[in-house]
C-alpha positions as CSV (number, residue, x, y, z in Angstrom):
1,X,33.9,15.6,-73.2
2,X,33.2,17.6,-70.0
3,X,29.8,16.9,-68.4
4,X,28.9,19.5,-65.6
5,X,26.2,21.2,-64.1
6,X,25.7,24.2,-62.3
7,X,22.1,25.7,-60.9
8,X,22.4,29.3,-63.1
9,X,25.0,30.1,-66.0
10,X,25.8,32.9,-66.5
11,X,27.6,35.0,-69.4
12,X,31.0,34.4,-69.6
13,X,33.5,37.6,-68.3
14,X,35.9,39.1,-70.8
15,X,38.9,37.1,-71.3
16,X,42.2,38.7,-71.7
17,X,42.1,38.0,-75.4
18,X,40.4,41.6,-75.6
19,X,43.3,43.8,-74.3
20,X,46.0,41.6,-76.3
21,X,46.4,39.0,-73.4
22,X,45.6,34.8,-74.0
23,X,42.2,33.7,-73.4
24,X,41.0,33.4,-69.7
25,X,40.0,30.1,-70.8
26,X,42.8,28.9,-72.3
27,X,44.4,25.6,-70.4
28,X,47.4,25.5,-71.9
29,X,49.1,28.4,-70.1
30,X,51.8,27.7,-68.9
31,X,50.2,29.4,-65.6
32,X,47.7,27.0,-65.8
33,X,49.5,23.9,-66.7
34,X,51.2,24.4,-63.6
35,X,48.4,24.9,-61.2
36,X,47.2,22.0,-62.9
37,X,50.1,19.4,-62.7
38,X,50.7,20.3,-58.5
39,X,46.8,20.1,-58.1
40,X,46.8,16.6,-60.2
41,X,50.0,15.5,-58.1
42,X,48.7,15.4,-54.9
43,X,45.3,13.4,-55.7
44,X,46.4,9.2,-55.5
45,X,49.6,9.5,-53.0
46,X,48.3,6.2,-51.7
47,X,46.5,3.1,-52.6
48,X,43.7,3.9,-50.0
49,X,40.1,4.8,-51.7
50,X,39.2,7.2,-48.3
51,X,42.6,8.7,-49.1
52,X,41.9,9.4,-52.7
53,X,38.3,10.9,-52.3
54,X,39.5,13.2,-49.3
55,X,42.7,14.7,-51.4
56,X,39.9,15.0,-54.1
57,X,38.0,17.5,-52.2
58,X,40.6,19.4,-50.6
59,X,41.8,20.3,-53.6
60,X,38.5,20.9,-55.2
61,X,38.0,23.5,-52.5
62,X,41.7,24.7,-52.7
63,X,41.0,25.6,-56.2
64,X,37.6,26.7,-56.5
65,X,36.9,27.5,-52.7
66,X,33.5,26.9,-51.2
67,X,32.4,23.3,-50.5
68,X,33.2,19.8,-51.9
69,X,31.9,16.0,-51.7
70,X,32.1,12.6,-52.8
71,X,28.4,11.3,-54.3
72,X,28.9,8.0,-53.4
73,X,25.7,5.2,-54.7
74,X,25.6,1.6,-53.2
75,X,24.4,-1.2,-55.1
76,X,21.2,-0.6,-53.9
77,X,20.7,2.9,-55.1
78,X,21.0,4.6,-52.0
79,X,23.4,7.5,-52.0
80,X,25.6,9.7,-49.4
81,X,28.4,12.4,-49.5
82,X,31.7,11.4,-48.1
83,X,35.0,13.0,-48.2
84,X,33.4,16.1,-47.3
85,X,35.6,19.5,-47.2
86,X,34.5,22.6,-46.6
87,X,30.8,23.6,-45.0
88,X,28.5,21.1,-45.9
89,X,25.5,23.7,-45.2
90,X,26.4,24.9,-48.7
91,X,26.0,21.5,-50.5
92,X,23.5,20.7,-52.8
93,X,20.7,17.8,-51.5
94,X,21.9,14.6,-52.5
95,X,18.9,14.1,-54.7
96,X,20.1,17.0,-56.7
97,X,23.7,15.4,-57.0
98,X,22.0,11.8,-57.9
99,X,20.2,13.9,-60.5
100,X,23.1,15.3,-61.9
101,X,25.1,12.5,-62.0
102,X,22.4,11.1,-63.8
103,X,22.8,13.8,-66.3
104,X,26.2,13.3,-66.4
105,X,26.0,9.6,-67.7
106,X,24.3,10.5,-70.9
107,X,26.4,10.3,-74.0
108,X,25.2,14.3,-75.2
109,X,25.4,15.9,-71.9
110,X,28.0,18.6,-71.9
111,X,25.8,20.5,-69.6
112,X,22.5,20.9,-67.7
113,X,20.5,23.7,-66.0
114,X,19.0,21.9,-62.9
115,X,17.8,24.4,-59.8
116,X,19.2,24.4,-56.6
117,X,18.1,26.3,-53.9
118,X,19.5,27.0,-50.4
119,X,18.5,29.5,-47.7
120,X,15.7,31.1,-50.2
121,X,18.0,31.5,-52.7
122,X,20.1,30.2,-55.7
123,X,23.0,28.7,-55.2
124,X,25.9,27.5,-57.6
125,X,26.4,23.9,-57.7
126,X,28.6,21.5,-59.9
127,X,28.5,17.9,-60.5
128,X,31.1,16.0,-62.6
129,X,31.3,12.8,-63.2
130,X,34.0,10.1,-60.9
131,X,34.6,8.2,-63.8
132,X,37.4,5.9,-65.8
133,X,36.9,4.4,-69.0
134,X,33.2,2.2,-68.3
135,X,34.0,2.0,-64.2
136,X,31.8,5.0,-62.4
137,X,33.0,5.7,-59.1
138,X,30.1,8.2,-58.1
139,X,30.9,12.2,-59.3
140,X,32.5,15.1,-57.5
141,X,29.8,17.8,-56.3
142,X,31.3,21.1,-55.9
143,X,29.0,24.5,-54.1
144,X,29.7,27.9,-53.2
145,X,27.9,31.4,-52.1
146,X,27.8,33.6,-54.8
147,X,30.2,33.3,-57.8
148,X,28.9,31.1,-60.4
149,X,31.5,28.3,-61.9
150,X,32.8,28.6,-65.0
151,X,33.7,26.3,-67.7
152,X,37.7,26.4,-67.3
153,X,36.8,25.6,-63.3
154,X,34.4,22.6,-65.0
155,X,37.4,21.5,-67.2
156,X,39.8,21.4,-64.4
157,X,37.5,19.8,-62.0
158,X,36.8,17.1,-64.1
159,X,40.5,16.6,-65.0
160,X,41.0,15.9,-60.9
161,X,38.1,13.4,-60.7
162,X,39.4,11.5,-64.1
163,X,42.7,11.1,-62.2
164,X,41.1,10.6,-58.6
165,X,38.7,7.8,-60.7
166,X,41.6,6.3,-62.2
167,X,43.6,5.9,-58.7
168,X,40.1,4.5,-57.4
169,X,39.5,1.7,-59.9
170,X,43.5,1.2,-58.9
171,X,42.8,0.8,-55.6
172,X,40.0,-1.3,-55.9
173,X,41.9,-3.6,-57.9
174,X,44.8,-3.6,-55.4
175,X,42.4,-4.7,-52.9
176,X,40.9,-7.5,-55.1
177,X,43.9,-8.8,-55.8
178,X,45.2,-9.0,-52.3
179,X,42.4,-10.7,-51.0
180,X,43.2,-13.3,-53.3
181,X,46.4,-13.6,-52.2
182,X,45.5,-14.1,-48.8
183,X,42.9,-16.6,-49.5
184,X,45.8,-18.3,-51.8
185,X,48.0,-17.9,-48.5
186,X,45.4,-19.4,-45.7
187,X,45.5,-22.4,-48.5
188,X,48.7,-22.8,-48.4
189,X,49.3,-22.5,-44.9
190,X,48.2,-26.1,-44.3
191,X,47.3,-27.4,-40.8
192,X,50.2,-29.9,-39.8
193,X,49.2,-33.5,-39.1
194,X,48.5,-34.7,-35.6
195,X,51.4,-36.5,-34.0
196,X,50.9,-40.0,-31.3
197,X,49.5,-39.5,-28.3
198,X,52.1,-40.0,-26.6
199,X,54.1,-36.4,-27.9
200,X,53.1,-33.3,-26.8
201,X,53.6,-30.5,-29.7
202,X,52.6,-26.9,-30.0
203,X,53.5,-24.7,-33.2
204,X,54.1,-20.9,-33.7
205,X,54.5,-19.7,-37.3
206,X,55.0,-15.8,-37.4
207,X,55.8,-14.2,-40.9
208,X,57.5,-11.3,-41.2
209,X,56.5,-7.7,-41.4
210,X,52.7,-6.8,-42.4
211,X,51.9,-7.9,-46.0
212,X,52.2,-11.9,-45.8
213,X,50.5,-14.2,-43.9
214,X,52.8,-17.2,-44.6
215,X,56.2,-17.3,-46.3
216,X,58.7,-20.2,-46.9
217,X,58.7,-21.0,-43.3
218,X,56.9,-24.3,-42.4
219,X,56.3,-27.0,-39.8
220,X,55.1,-30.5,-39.8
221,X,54.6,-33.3,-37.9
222,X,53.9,-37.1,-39.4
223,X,53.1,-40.3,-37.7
224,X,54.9,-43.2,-38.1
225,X,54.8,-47.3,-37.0
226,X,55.2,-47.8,-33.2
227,X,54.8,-44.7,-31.8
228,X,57.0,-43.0,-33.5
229,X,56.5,-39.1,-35.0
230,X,58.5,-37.3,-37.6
231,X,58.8,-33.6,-36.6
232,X,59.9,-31.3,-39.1
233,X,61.2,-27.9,-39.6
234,X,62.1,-26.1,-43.1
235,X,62.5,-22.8,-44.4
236,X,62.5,-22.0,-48.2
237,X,64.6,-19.1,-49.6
238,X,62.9,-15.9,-49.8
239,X,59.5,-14.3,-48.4
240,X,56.0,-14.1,-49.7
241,X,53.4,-16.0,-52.0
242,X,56.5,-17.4,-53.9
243,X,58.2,-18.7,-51.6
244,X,54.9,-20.4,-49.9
245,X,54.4,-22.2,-53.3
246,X,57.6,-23.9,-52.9
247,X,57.0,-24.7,-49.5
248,X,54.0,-26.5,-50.3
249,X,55.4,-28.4,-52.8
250,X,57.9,-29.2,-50.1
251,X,55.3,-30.6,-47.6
252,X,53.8,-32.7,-50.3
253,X,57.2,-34.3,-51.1
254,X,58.0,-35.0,-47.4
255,X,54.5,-36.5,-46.7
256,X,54.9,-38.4,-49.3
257,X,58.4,-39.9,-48.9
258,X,58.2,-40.0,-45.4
259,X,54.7,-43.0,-45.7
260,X,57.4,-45.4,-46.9
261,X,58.8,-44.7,-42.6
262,X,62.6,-44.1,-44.2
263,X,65.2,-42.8,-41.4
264,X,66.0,-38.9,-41.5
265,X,68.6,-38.8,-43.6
266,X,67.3,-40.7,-45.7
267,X,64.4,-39.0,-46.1
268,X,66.2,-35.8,-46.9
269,X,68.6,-37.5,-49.3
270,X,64.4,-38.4,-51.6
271,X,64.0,-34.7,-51.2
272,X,66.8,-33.4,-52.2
273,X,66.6,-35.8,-55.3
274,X,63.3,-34.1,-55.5
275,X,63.6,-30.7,-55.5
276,X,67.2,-30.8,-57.6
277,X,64.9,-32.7,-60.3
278,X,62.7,-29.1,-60.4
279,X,64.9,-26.4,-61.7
280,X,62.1,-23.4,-60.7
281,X,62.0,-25.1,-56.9
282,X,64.0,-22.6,-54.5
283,X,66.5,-24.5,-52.2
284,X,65.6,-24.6,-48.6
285,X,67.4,-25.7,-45.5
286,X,65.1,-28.5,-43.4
287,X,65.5,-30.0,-40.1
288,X,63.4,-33.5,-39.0
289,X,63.5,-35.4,-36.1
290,X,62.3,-39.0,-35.3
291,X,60.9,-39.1,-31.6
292,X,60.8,-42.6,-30.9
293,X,59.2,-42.7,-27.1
294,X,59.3,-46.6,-26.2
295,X,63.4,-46.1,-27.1
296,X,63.3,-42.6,-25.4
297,X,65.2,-41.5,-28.3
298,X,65.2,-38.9,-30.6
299,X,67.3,-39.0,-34.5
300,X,68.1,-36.0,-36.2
301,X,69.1,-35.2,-39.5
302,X,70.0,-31.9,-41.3
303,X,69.5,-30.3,-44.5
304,X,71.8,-26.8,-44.0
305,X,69.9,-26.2,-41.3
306,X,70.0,-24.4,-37.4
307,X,70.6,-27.8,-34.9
308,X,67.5,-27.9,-32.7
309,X,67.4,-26.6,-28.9
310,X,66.8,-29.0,-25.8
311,X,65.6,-27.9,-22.4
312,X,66.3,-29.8,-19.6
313,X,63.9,-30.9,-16.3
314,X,65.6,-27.4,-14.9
315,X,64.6,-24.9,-17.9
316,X,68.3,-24.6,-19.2
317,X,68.6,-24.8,-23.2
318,X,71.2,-26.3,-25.1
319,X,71.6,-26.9,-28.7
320,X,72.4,-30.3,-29.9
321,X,75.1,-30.4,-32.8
322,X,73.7,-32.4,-35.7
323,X,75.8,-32.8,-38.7
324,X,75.0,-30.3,-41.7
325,X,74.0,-31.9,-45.6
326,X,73.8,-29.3,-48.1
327,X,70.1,-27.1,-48.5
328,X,67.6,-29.3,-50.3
329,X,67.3,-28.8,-54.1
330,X,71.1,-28.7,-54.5
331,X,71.4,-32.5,-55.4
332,X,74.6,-32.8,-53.8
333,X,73.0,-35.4,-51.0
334,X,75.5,-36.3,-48.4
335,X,73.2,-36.1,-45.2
336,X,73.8,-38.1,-41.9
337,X,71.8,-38.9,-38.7
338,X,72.6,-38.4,-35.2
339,X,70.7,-39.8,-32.1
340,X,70.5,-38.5,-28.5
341,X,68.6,-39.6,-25.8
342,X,64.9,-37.8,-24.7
343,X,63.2,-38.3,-21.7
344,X,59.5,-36.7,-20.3
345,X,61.7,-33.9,-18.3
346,X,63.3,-32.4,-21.4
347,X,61.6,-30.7,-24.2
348,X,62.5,-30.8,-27.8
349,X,62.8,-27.3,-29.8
350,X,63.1,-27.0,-33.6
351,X,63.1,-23.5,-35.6
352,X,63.8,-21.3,-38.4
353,X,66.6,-18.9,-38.5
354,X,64.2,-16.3,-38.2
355,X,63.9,-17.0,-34.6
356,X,67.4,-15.8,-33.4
357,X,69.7,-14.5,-36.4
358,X,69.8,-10.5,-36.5
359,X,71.6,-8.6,-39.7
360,X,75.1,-8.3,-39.3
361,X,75.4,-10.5,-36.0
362,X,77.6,-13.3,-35.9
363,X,75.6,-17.0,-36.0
364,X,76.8,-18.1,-32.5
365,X,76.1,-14.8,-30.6
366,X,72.1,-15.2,-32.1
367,X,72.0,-19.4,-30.6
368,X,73.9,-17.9,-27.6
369,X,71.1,-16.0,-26.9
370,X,68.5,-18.3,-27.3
371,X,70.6,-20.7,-24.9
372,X,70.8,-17.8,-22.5
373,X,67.0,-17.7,-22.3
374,X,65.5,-19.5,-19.1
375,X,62.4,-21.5,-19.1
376,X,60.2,-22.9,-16.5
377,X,61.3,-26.1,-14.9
378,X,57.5,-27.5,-15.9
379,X,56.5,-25.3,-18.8
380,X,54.1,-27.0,-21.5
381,X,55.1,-26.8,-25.0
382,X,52.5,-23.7,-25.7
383,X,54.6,-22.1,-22.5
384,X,57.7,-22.9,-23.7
385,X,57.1,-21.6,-27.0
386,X,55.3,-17.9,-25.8
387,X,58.8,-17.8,-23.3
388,X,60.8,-18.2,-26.2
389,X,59.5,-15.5,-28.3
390,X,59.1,-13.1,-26.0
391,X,62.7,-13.6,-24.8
392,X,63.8,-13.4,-28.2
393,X,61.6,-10.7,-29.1
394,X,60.4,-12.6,-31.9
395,X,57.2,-10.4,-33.6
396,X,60.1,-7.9,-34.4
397,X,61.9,-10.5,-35.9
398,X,63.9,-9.6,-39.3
399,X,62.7,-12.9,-41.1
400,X,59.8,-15.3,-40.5
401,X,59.8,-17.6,-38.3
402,X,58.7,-21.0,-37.5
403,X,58.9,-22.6,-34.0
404,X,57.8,-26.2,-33.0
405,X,58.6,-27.4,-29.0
406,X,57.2,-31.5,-28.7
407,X,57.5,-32.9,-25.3
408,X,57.5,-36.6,-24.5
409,X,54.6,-38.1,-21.4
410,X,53.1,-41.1,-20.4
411,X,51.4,-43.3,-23.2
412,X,47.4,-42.4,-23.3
413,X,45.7,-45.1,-21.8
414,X,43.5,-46.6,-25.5
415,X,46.1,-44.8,-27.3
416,X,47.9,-45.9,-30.7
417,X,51.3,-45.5,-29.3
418,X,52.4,-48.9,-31.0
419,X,50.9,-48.6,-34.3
420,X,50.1,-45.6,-37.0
């Protein structure tokens, strides 16, 4: 039913019905139907609430000229226009809209006669009601100069708020949603652990495009007996909240598995077992390093994964080849270590493909490029890591990515550099 309100009626003019023609009135003229399906198209292009309101109005005006406005009520029963099109001099007073849309709410109110006056005189005004099944979003106010509004312009007015109501409650619900995602995301996005005093190691997660804040992309670092640290570098197939699940479940696995302080390989052999038990779990290529400092030694092992970048005491990169196991969760196993040497002078960089793969580039032209990139001879690991993705250009990058630089020094004197 049609609830509206204007500040005089008047009688209404002769339709066409009289000289043989369809009623004025009528809405199902084709005529009409048409106005009314390009007017109703162009109300909810977006899932912005400002957005909504503002098409709202302009057509509102576009089809009945004069002025238009949101009424808009806060939980605290204060009201406002917004979205306003048109000149506001010829709106009504917001307390006449808040007592129209008061009006409007009750169940037998087709219509209402409530006085408006503006510049000493009487001015036509029309409320309807911004509503969607039992979610009011405030009402549509409508004014103009002379002509009073009819009940066809009522009817089709209140057919563009129904569907300006319905892409509302929409967007609200777009927004509730995503902030729940996020706050699911920040969750999941857990804080690494702290590695032994005696490693240096700065991390850069940056997930791709605008809509995530964390994907399958993940660092971590573990301590283990004698000074040792397990660094760790993964990235589960795919993007988004789905792929951040699995990557949790990851994390827990390797924290778990790595307490019992098993070499690399072996490590990734437990998870592989793992994740191949879980037939949901995504496969995803890993990467861990044991820095052992008193051994100046560092053992790699890989699950499908990029090898991990050194840079030397004169800022020139170099990858060091590591032998590739199948991604995690294929249960195929077959992983092997590899050890190299790792002083204080060189630092030790582990990453995502994200980092240097572009579509439709070979593999070895992306790591030539990050080998080509040249670093300060006595860059930290936070400089090493802000050189690195500027070079590489990395906040345009085509995937997330996840970055981890760890840099051997001098044992902190009171330190726990021989036990965890």
């Amino acid at each position: 039913m049609v609830r509206w309100f204007q500040s005089f009626h008047r009688p209404p003019r002769p339709g066409r019905a009289e000289s043989g023609g369809a009623p004025e009135q009528d809405l199902v003229a084709p005529s009409r139907l048409a106005a009314l399906r390009t007017a109703l198209a162009g109300i909810g292009t977006t899932l912005d609430e400002g957005v909504t309101c503002a098409e709202l109005t302009r057509e509102a005006v576009r089809q009945v000229g004069g002025a238009a406005a949101v009424l808009r009520v806060d939980g605290e029963g204060a009201a406002r226009y917004e979205a306003v099109r048109g000149d506001p001099a010829l709106l009504p007073g917001v307390p006449w809209a808040l007592a129209a849309a008061r009006e409007t709410s009750g169940p037998e109110k087709a219509r209402s006669l409530i006085p408006y006056s503006s510049a000493g005189r009487a001015r036509p005004a029309l409320c309807v009601s911004l509503t969607t099944g039992e979610h009011p979003y405030g009402g549509l106010v409508c004014a103009r100069e002379r002509e009073a509004f009819t009940e066809e312009e009522a009817v089709f007015l209140s057919l563009l708020a129904e569907r300006a109501a319905s892409h509302i409650r929409h967007a609200r619900e777009h927004e509730r949603v995503s902030g729940m995602v996020g706050n699911l995301q920040r969750a999941l996005l857990a804080e690494p652990g702290r590695p032994h005093p005696n490693l240096d190691v700065a991390i850069r997660y940056l997930p791709v495009g605008q809509s995530a804040l964390v994907g399958g992309d993940w660092c971590e670092t573990v301590r283990l007996h004698f000074g040792r640290t397990l660094l760790v570098v993964g990235d589960v197939m795919g993007h988004g909240l789905e792929a951040a699940v699995d990557m949790t479940a990851y994390r827990s696995s390797l924290r778990y598995i790595a307490s019992a302080d098993l070499p690399p390989h072996r490590v990734l052999r437990r998870l592989d077992d793992s994740a191949s038990a879980e037939p949901d779990r995504r496969p995803a290529t890993c990467l861990i390093a044991r820095v052992d400092p008193n051994r100046g030694q560092v053992t790699l092992a890989s699950a499908g994964h990029l090898p991990p970048a050194v840079i030397d005491g004169q800022g020139r990169i170099s990858l060091l080849p590591v032998p590739v196991g199948p991604p995690l969760g294929t249960g195929l196993g077959g992983y092997e270590p590899a050890t190299y040497q790792l002083d204080p002078t060189q630092t030790l960089v582990l990453f995502t493909d994200g980092l240097v793969e572009h579509r439709d580039e070979d593999i070895d032209h992306s790591l030539d490029r990050l080998a080509g990139v040249a670093v300060a001879a006595t860059a930290g690991v936070e400089d090493v890591i802000d050189t690195v993705l500027a070079r590489l250009d990395a906040r345009h990058a085509e995937d997330d990515v996840a970055v981890l630089a760890a840099q051997l020094h001098d044992r902190v004197p009171g330190g726990d550099g021989e036990h965890a």
